[in-house]
C-alpha positions as CSV (number, residue, x, y, z in Angstrom):
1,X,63.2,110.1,118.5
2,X,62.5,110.6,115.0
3,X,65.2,113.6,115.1
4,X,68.0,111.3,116.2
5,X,67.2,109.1,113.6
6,X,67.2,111.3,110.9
7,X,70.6,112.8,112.1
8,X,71.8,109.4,112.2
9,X,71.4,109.0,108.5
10,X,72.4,112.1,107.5
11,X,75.8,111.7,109.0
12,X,76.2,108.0,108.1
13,X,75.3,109.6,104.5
14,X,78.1,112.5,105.0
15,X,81.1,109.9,106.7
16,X,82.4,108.5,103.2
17,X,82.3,112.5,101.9
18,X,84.1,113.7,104.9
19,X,86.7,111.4,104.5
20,X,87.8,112.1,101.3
21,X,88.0,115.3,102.4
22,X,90.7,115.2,105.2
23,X,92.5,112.8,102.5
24,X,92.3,115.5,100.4
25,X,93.7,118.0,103.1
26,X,96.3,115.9,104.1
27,X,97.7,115.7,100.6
28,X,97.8,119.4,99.9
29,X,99.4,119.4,103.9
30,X,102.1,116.8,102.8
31,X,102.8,119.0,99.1
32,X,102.4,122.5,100.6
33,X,105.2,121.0,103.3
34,X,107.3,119.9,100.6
35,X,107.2,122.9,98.4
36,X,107.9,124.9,101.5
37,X,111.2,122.6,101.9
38,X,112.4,122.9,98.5
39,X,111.9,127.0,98.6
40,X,113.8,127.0,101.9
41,X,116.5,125.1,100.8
42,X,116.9,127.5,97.3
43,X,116.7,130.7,99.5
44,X,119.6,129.0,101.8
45,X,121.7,128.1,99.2
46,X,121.2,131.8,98.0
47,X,122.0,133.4,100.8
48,X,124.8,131.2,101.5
49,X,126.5,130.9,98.2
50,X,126.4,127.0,99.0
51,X,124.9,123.9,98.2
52,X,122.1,123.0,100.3
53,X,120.8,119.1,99.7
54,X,117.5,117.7,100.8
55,X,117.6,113.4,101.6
56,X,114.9,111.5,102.5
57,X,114.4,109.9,105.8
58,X,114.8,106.0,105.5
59,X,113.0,104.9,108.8
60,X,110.1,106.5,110.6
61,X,108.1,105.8,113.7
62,X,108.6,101.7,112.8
63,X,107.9,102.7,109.1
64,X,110.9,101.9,106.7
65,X,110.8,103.6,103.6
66,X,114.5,102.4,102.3
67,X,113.0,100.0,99.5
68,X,113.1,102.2,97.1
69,X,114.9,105.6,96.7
70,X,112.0,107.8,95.6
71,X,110.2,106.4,98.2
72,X,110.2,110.1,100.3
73,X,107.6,109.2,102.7
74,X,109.4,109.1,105.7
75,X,109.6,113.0,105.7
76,X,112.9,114.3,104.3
77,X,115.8,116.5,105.8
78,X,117.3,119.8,104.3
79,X,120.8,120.1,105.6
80,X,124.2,121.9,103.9
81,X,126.5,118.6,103.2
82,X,129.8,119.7,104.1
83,X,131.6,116.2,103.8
84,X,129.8,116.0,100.3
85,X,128.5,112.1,101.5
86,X,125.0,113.1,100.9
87,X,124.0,112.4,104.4
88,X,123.0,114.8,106.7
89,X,124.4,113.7,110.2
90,X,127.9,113.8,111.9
91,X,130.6,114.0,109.6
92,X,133.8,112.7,110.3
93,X,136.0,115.9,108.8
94,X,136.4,118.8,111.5
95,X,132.9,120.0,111.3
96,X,129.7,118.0,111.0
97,X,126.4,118.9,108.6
98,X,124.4,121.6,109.2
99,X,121.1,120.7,109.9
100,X,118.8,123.7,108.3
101,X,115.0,121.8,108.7
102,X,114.2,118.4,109.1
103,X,110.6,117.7,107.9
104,X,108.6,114.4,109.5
105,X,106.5,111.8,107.5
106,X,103.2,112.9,105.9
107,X,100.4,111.4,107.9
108,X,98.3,109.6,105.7
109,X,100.3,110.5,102.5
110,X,102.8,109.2,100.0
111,X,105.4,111.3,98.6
112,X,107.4,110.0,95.5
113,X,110.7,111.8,94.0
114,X,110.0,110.5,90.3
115,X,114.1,110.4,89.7
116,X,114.6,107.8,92.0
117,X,116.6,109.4,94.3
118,X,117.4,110.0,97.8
119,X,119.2,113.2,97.5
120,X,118.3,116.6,95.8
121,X,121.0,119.2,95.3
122,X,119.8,123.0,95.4
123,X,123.2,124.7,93.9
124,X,124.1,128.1,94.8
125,X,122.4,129.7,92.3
126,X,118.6,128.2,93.5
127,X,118.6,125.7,90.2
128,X,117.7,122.2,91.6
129,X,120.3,119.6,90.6
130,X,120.5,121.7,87.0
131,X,117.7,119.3,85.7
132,X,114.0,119.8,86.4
133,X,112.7,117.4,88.8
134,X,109.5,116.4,90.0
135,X,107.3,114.9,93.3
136,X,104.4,113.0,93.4
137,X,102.0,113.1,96.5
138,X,99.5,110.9,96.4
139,X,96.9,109.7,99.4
140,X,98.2,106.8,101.2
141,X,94.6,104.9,101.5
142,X,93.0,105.8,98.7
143,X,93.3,104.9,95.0
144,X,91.5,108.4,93.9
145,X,94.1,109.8,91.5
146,X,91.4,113.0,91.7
147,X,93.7,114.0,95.1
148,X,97.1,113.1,93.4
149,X,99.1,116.7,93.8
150,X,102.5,117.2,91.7
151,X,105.2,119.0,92.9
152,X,107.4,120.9,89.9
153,X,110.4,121.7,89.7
154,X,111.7,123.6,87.1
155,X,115.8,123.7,85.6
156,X,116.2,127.3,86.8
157,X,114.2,125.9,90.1
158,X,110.7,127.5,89.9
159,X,109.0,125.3,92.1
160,X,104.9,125.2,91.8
161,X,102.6,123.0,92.4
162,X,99.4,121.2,89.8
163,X,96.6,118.8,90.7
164,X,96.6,115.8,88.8
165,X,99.9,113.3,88.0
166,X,101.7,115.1,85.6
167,X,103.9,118.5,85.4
168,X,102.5,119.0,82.1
């Protein structure tokens, strides 16, 4: 009896620890995910000698993240925008965007484009939009800016990632 007890208060002591954990994991899951995105799409539009564009989702599973543009938290799309509308579906020209990966919401985590838009260009040469650019991941839940994760972007479109809210 006394066993059980004193398990009892060693896990009740452990809960808050363990779940700033699997926010912490599901941060890193939701930035690894995107950084994986954003190297696919610059190897694509390599290989292809094209532009490949990446565009956030707007709605997802009853969520709606179309307030703001940089809102990305509805997962995100990489597609090759061959009507040049920016949006990866049908088009109405002859053929219809190529769908390359389509990427579903973070669970449990925010993701921000800090230029306030819904589309990211990757030009044929791998540079992102010819600008540096950068994404914010943050925990959904939690107002720890200890698990924030940047995502980096750089003009000739190194892409790394840094703890912390800032590319600095």
């Amino acid at each position: 009896m006394c066993t059980i007890a004193l398990l009892t208060i060693v896990a009740t002591l452990a809960a808050p620890n363990f779940s700033s954990l699997i926010q912490k994991l599901r941060v890193h899951q939701a930035a690894m995910e995107l950084k994986g995105s954003l190297q696919v799409a610059r190897s694509e539009a390599v290989r292809r000698g094209d532009n490949i564009k990446l565009r956030k989702k707007d709605v997802t599973d009853g969520r709606s993240c179309n307030a703001s543009p940089s809102d990305w938290s509805c997962g995100w799309d990489v597609f090759i925008d061959l009507d040049n509308n920016g949006i990866p579906r049908a088009s109405t020209s002859t053929e219809d965007d190529e769908l390359i990966q389509s990427f579903p919401a973070p669970p449990d985590a925010s993701v921000r484009f800090t230029t306030n838009s819904a589309t990211l260009t990757v030009n044929r040469w791998g540079a992102i939009n010819g600008i540096g650019a950068s994404f914010a991941v943050t925990p959904r839940a939690s107002s720890d800016s200890g698990l924030d994760t940047m995502i980096c972007i750089s003009s000739g479109g190194r892409v790394r990632s840094t703890p912390g809210n800032s590319c600095a």
